[in-house]
C-alpha positions, 0 to 999 in steps of 0.5 A: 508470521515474520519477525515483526509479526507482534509488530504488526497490525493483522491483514491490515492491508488489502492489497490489489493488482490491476491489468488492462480489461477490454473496453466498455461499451463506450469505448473506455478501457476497463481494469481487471483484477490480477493478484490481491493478498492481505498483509499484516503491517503499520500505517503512518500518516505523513505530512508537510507544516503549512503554516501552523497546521500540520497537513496528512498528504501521505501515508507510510505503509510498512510490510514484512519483507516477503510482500509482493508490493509495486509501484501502482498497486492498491491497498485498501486499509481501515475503508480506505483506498490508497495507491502506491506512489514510486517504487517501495523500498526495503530497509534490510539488516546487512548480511541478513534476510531481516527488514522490512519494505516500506511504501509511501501511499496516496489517499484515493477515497473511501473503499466502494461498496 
């Protein structure tokens, strides 16, 4: 558990890894499955103001510092599919090993069955 693990909303977070897979029968390439772990952490919806109504076009995933997560992974969280967007950065205590990584998600749909 990290030092936010009260914190924390518990296995919130499926995190996937994908690789190049050989091509289909139509010639189409394939992804296969590398690395998936679950993390503990909190997800925030972010947005812009259109007008008067606030629009969700990002989320905010925050995770204990010791998580493997890079730009293009995908996270399912709550039936929901997102793909990190840019490099996630972590916010530390100077000299200390405490903070936090945070992501910024794109929705991509719900999970497949």
């Amino acid at each position: 558990m990290s030092m936010f693990g009260a914190l924390f909303e518990p296995a919130l977070f499926t995190i996937r890894r994908y690789g190049p897979g050989p091509k289909d029968p139509l010639g189409k390439p394939t992804r296969v499955l590398l690395f998936e772990t679950t993390a503990d952490g909190v997800l925030a919806p972010t947005g812009t103001a259109e007008g008067q109504a606030f629009v969700v076009n990002e989320f905010r995933a925050t995770v204990a510092l010791d998580v493997d997560l890079r730009a293009a992974d995908e996270i399912s969280a709550r039936g929901l599919v997102y793909t990190v967007e840019g490099t996630p950065f972590a916010a530390v205590v100077p000299r200390t090993k405490i903070g936090v990584l945070t992501a910024v998600l794109k929705y991509v749909g719900p999970v497949s069955p």
